[in-house]
C-alpha positions as CSV (number, residue, x, y, z in Angstrom):
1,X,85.1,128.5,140.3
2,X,88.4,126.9,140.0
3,X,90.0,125.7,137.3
4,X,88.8,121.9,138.0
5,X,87.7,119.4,135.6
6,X,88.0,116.0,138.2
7,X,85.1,113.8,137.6
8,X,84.6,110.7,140.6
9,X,85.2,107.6,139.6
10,X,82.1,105.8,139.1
11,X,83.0,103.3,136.3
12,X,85.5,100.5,134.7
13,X,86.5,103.5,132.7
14,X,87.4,106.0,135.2
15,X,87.3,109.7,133.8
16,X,89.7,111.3,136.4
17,X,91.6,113.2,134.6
18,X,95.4,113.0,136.2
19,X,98.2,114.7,135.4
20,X,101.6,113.3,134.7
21,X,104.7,113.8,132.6
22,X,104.6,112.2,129.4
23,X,107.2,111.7,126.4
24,X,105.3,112.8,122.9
25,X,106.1,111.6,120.0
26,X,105.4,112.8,116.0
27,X,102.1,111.1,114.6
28,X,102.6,107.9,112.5
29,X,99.6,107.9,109.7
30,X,97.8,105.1,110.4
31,X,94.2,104.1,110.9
32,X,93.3,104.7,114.4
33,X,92.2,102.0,116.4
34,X,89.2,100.4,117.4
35,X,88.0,102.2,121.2
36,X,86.2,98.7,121.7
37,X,89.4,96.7,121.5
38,X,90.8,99.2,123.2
39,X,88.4,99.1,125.7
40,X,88.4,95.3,126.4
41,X,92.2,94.9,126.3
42,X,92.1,96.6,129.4
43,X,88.3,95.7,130.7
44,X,87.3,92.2,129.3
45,X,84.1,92.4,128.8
46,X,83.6,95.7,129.4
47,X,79.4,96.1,129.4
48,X,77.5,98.9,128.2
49,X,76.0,99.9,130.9
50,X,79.4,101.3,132.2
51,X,80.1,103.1,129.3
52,X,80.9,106.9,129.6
53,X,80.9,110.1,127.3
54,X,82.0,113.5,128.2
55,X,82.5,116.9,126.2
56,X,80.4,115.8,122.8
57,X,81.4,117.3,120.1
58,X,78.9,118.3,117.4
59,X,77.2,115.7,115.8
60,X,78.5,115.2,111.7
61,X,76.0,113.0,109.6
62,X,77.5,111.3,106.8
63,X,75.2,109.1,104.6
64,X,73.1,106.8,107.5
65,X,75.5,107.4,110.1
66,X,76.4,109.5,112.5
67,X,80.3,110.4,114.4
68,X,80.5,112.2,117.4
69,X,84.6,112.8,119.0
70,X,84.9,113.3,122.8
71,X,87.2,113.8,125.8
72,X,89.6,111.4,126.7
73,X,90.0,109.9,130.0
74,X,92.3,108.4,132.2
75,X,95.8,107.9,131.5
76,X,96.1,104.6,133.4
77,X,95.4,101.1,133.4
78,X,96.8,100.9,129.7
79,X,94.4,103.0,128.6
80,X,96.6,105.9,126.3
81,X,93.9,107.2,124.4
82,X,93.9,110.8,123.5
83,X,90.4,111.4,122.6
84,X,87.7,109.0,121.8
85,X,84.9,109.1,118.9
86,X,81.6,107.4,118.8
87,X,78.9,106.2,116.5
88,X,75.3,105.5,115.7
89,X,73.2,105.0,112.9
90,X,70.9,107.9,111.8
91,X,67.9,107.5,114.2
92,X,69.6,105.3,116.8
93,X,68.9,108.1,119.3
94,X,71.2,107.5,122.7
95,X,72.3,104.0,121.1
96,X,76.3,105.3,120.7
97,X,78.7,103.0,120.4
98,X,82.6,103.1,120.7
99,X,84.3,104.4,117.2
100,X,88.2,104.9,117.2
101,X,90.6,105.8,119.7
102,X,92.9,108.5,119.0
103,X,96.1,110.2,119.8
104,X,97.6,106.9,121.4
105,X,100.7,108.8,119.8
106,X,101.0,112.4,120.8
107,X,101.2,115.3,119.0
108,X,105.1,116.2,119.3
109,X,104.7,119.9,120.2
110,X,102.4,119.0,123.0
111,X,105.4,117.8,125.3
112,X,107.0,121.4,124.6
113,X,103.4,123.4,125.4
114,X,102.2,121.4,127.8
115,X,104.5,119.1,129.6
116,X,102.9,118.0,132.6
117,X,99.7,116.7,130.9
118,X,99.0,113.1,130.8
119,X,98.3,112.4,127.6
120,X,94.3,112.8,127.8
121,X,93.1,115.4,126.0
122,X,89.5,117.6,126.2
123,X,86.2,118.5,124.5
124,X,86.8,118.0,120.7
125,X,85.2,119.4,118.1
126,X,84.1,118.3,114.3
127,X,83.6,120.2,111.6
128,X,82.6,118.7,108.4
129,X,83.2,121.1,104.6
130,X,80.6,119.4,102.5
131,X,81.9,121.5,99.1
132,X,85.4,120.4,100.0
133,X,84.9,117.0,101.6
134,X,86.4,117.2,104.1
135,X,86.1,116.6,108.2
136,X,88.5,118.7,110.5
137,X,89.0,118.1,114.3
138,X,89.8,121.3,116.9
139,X,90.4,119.8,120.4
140,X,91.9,121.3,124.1
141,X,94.8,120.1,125.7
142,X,95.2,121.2,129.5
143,X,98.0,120.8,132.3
144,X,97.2,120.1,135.9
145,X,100.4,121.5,137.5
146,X,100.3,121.8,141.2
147,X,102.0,125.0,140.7
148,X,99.8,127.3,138.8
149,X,101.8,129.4,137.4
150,X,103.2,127.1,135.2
151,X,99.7,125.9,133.9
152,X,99.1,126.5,130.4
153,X,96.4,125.1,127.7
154,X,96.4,125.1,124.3
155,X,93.7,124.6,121.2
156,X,95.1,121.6,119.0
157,X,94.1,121.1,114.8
158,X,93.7,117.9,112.7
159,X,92.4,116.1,109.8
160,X,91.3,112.6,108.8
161,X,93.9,112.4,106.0
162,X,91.0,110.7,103.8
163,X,88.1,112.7,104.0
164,X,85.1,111.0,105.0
165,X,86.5,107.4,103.4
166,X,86.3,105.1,106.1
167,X,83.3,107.7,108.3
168,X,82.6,106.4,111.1
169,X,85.0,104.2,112.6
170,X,88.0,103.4,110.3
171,X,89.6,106.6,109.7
172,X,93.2,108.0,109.8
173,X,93.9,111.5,111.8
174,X,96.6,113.5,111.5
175,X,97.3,116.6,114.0
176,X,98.4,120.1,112.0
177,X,102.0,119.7,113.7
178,X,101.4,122.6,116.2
179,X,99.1,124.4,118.4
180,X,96.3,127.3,116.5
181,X,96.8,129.2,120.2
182,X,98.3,128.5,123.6
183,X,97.5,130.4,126.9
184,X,99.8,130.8,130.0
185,X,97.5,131.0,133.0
186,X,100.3,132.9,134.6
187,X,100.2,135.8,132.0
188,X,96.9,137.0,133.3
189,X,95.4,138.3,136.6
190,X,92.2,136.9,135.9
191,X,92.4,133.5,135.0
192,X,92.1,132.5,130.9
193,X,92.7,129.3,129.3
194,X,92.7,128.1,125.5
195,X,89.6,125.3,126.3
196,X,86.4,124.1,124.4
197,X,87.2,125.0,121.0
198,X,84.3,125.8,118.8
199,X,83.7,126.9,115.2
200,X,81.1,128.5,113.2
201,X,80.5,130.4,109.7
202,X,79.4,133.7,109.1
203,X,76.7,135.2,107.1
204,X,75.7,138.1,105.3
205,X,78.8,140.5,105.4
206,X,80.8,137.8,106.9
207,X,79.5,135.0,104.6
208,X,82.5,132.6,103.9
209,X,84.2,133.5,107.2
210,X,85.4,130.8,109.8
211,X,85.3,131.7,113.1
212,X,86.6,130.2,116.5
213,X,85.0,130.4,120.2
214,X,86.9,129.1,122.9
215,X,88.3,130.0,126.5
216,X,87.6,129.5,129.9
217,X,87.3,132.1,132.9
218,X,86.6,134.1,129.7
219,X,85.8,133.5,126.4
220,X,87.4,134.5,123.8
221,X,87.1,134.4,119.5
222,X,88.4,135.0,116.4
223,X,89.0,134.5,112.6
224,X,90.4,131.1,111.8
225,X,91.7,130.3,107.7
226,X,89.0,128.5,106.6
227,X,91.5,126.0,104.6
228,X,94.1,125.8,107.6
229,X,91.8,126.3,110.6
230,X,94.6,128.1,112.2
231,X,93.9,131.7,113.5
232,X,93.5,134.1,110.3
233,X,97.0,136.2,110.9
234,X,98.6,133.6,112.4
235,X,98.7,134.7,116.2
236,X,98.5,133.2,119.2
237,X,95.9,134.8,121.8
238,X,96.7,138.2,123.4
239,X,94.7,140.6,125.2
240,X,96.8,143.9,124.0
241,X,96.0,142.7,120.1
242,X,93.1,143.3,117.8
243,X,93.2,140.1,116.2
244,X,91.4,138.4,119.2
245,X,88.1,139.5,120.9
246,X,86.3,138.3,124.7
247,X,83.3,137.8,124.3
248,X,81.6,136.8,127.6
249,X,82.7,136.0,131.4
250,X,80.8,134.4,133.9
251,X,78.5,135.0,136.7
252,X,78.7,138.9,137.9
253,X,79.8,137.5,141.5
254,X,82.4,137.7,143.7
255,X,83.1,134.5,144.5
256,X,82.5,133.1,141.1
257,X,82.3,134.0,137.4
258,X,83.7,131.3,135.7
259,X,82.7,130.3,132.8
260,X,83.3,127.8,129.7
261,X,82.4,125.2,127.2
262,X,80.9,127.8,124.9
263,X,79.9,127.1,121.6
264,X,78.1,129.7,119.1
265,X,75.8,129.0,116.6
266,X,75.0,131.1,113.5
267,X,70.9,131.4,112.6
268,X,70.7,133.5,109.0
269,X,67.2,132.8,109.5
270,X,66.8,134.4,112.8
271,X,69.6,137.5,112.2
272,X,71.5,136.7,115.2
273,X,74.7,134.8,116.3
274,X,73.6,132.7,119.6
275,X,76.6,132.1,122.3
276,X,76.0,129.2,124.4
277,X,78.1,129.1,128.0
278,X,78.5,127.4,131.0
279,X,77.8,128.6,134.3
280,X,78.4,126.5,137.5
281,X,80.6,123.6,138.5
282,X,81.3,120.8,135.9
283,X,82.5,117.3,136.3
284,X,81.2,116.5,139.8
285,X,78.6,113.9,138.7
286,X,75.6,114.3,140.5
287,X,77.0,116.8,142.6
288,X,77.7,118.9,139.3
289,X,75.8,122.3,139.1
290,X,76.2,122.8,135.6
291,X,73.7,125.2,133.6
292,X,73.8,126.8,129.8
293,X,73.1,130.1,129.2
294,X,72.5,132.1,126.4
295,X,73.2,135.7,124.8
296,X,73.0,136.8,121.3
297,X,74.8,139.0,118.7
298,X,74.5,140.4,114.8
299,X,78.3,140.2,114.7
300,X,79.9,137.2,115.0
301,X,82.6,139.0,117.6
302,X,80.0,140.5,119.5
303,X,78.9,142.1,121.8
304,X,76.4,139.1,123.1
305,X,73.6,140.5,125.3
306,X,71.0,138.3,127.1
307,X,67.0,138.9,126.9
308,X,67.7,142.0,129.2
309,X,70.3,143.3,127.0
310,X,72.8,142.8,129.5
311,X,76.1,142.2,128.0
312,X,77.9,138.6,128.4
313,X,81.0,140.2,129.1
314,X,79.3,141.9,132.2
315,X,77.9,139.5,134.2
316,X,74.5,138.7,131.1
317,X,73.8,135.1,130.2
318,X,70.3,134.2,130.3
319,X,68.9,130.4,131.6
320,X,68.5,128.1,128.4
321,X,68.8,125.1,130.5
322,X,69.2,123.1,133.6
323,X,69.0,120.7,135.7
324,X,65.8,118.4,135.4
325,X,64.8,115.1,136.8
326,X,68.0,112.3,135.8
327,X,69.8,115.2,134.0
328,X,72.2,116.7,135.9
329,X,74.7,119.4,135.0
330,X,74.0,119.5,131.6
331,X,76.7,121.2,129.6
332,X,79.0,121.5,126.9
333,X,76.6,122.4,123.9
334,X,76.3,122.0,120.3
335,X,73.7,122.3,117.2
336,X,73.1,119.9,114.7
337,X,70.1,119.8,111.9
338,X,68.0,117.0,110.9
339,X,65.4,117.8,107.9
340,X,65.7,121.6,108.6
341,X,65.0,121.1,112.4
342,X,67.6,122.1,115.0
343,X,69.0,119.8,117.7
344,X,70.7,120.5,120.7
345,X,72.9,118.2,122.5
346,X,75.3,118.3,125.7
347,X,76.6,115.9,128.2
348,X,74.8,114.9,131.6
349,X,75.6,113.2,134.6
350,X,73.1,110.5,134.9
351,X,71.4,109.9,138.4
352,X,70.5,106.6,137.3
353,X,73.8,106.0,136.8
354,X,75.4,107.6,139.9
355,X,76.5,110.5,137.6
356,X,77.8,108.5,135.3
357,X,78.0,110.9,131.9
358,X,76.0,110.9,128.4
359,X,75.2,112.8,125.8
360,X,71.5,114.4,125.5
361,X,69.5,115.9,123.0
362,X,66.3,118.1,122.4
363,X,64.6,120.1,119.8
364,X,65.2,123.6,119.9
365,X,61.8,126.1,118.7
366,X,62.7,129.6,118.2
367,X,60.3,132.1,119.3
368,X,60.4,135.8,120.1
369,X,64.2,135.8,118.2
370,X,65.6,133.4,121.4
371,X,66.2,129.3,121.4
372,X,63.8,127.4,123.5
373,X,63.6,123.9,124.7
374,X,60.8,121.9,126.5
375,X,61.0,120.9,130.4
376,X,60.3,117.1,128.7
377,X,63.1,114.7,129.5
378,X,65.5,114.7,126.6
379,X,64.4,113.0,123.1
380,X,67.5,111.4,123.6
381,X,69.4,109.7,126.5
382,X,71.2,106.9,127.8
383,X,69.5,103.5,126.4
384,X,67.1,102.5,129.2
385,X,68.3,99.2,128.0
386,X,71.4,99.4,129.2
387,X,70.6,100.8,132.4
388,X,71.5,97.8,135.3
């Protein structure tokens, strides 16, 4: 699978994602705007039924609400924002609604790493520190070069400079001033990139260690500084160090084993670290193949074997979920809990929407040690109401 993340064009918003030099500038601290007045500056009256999310984050709960952060789109048409975050009340199911847009100022040291792209930046993640109070964003930033070997990606850091004052919509991010890894597609035969960031704690032996999962064409992890959320030593991916670990490619084929959008999530209860991948083609709408897969470890670096026991790494990765009715593609997977039941969620191209994408969710059981979903249509979808 190539290294392609082109979605049609199906909506006001279009979520093409197009590459083009850009100058970057240092972040001003500043509340981030509102996506919705962002969103009708450029689309008046911009209607719900065209409204589009891609690469969900987790989901963080903070008193009755609820704050996803996903993947920009399209620098065009005025639109300049970096990533996007949306909201819904606690028990609003698929009822999401436009939160803040962010990076409209880029990071500086993105111009440096990654010239050619656009502006628009990929699949964030949130993680929220309880204790400390405090809600941290990892997020991807990609080029598009026509000439691949001067592709390179890199995992971005930042904070919302007040904690969870002003959660959901009204608060202030500020980027780390520099990259926690960057990957140069031409430093490898096989092709690697810094995409999907992830995080996740450890427990027993590793309790109180923060760990990162990212990559694609193989995925990688390590130890971040659980203050800085930078990697532990300081370095940047490299495959002749210790300090980083792969953890899983794709598909054992010829012709494809790509893989990406992986995301691991620690179970105490279970005694086992579960890595969730993506297999298949992304981003196609209802042409997408899209499936997760599944492997599991007692160490948070692996190795991750399947229900066979075949390793990740080789080729293992077995079927959590697919395709199924309206859901197409699904992908890009995260965990949250709700009353000490799990959730999983991931995007979908919607065939009542001609692949338009949404986020999805569904309880997860556990049985026999492994995660298990039902073949029901999702607990939670894109509002029937504001299907046309």
């Amino acid at each position: 699978m190539t290294f392609n993340f082109s979605i049609p064009t199906v909506l006001a918003v279009p979520l093409v994602w197009l590459a083009a030099t850009s100058t970057m500038f240092t972040v001003v601290e500043a509340i981030d705007d509102s996506l919705f007045s962002v969103y009708e500056s450029i689309y008046p009256g911009h209607d719900p039924s065209e409204y589009i999310i891609h690469d969900p984050s987790r989901i963080i709960t903070y008193g009755d609400k609820q704050m996803i952060a996903v993947t920009g789109k399209a620098q065009e048409d005025g639109y300049d924002c970096g990533l996007e975050t949306w909201w819904r009340k606690v028990g609003g199911k698929g009822n999401w609604k436009p939160g803040q847009c962010l990076f409209r100022t880029k990071p500086s040291w993105a111009s440096i790493q990654t010239p050619t792209n656009d502006g628009a930046y990929w699949a964030p993640e949130l993680d929220y520190n309880k204790k400390k109070g405090t809600l941290t964003m990892l997020y991807s930033i990609a080029e598009m070069e026509d000439d691949e070997t001067k592709q390179s990606t890199c995992v971005g850091v930042a904070t919302s400079t007040t904690g969870m004052e002003g959660f959901p919509d009204n608060l202030t991010w500020e980027d780390a001033g520099e990259p926690l890894t960057c990957i140069a597609k031409s430093d490898y035969d096989i092709e690697r990139s810094a995409i999907d960031p992830s995080v996740f704690k450890g427990f027993g032996e590793n309790a109180g260690k923060l760990f990162l999962v990212t990559g694609g064409g193989r995925i990688i992890g390590t130890e971040l500084d659980s203050s800085t959320y930078m990697q532990k030593q300081g370095k940047w991916f490299d495959l002749e160090g210790d300090l980083w670990t792969e953890l899983s490619s794709g598909p054992a084929t010829e012709d494809d084993n790509w893989v990406e959008a992986a995301y691991i999530h620690p179970n105490k209860k279970e005694g086992y670290y579960y890595l969730f991948v993506n297999w298949g083609r992304c981003c196609s709408g209802v042409d997408s193949t899209y499936e997760i897969r599944v492997g599991r470890s007692e160490n948070p670096m692996g190795p991750y074997l399947d229900k066979d026991g075949v390793d990740m790494m080789q080729g293992g990765g077995s079927k959590f979920e697919k395709t199924r009715k309206f859901v197409i593609g699904p992908g890009h997977t995260a965990i949250w809990k709700d009353g000490g039941k799990d959730y999983i969620t991931y995007h979908y191209y919607d065939k009542r929407r001609e692949g338009g994408s949404w986020i999805a969710e569904k309880k997860i059981k556990w049985k026999n040690g492994w995660p298990k979903v039902n073949k029901e249509k999702p607990i939670s979808s894109f509002p029937k109401k504001n299907l046309n």
